[in-house]
C-alpha positions as CSV (number, residue, x, y, z in Angstrom):
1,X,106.9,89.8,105.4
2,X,106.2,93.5,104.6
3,X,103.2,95.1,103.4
4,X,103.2,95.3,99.4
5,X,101.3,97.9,99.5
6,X,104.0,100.3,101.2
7,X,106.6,101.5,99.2
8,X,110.2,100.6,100.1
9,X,111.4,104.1,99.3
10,X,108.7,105.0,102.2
11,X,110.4,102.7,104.6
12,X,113.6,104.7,103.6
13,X,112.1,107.8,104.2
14,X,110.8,106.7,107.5
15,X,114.8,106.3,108.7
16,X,115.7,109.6,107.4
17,X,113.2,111.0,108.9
18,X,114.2,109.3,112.4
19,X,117.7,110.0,111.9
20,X,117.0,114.0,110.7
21,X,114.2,114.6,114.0
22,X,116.7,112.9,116.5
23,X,119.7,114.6,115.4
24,X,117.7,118.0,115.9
25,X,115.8,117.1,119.0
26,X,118.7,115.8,120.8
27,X,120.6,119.2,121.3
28,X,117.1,121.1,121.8
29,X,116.6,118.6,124.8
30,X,120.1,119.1,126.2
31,X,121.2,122.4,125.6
32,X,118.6,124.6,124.6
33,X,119.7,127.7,125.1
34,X,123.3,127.3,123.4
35,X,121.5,125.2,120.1
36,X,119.1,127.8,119.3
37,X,121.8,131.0,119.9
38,X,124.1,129.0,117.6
39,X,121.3,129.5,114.8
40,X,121.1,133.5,115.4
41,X,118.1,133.4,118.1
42,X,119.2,136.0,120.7
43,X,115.6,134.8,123.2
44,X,115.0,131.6,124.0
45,X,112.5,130.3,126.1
46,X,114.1,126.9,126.9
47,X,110.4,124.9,127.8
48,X,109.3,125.6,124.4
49,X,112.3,124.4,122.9
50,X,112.8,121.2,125.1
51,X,108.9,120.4,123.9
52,X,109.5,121.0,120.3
53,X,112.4,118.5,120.8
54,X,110.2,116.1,122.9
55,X,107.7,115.8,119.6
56,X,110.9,115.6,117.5
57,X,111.8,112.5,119.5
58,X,108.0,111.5,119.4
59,X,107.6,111.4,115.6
60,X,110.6,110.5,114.3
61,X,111.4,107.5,116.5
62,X,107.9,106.5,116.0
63,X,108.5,106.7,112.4
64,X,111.9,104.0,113.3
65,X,109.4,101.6,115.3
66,X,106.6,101.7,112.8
67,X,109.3,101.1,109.4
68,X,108.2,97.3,109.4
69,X,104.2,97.8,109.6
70,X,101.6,97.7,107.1
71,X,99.4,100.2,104.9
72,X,97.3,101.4,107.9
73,X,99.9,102.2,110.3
74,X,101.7,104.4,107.6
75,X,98.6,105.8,106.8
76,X,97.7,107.2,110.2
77,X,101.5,108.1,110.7
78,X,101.8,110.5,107.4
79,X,98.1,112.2,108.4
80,X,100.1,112.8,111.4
81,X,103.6,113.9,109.5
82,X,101.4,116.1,106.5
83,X,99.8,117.7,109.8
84,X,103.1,118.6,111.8
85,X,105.0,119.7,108.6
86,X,101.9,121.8,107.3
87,X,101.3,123.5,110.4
88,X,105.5,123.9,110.9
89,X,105.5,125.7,107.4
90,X,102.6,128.0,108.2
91,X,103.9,128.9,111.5
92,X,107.5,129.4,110.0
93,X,106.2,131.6,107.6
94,X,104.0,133.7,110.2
95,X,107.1,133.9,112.4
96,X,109.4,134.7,109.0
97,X,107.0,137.6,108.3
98,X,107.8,138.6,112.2
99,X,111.6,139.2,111.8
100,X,112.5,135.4,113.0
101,X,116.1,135.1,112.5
102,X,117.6,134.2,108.7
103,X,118.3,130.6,110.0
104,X,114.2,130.1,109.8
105,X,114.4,129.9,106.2
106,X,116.3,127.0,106.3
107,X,114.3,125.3,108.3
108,X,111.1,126.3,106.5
109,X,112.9,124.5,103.2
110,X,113.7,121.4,105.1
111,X,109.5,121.5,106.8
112,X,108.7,122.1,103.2
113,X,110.4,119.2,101.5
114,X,109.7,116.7,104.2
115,X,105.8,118.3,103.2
116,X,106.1,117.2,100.0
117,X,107.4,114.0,100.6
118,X,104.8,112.9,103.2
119,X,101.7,114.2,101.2
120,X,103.2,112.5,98.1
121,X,103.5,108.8,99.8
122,X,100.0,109.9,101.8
123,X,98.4,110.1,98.1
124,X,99.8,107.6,96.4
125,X,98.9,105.0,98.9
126,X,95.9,106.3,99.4
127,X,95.5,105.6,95.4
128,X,97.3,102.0,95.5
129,X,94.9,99.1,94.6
130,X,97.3,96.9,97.4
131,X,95.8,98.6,100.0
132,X,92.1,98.5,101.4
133,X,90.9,101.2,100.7
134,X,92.4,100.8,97.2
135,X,90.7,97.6,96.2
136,X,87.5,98.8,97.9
137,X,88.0,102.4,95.8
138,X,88.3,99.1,92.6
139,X,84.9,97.8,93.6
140,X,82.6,100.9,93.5
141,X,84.4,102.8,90.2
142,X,86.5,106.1,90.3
């Protein structure tokens, strides 16, 4: 039985997440060079692209294996998914403010919206009265 507590449009997420890191990482991994060119960058360093692609794989198939767990899991996973996307926007925006090719936008709006997402679910469950911390938040007042 799943956790109550965690949202079944969170368990969604967690797949399209998965299916959005591995479809990126995959090509980073592979073919470096030839994935990053096709998005306007005219130097790659292919190390640094193959170890993006290795925390691609890390997180999002992570975020596959850990669909079915409970409150704490996901908890510990989206401090880790606000962290990555946080950081990925303010170093996007540094590297924007650079010259980084036009492609960097669009990945700044995808870092972005998986930002909101993540720190949304983060709060809420932080918030839910189904999950430790909830009921224990119950117990002592606001």
């Amino acid at each position: 039985m799943t956790d109550p507590a965690v949202p079944d449009s969170l368990r969604r997420w967690f797949v399209v997440h998965f299916v959005a890191d591995v479809l990126f990482a995959a090509p980073m991994i592979v073919a470096p060079e030839a994935t990053l060119r096709m998005f306007g960058w005219t130097t790659v360093d292919p190390v640094t692209t193959r170890l993006v692609g290795a925390a691609l794989v890390g997180i999002g198939v992570q975020s596959l294996l850990g669909r079915g767990e409970g409150a704490e899991v996901y908890r510990a996973m989206l401090s880790l998914k606000c962290l990555w996307s946080g950081a990925a926007v303010l170093g996007l925006l540094v590297s924007i403010a650079q010259g980084a090719p036009l492609m960097t936008w669009a990945f700044l709006a995808i870092f972005v919206a998986f930002a909101g997402v993540w720190n949304y679910y983060r709060l809420a469950l932080r918030r839910s009265p189904l999950t430790a911390r909830g009921r224990a938040r119950i117990h002592r007042g606001p």
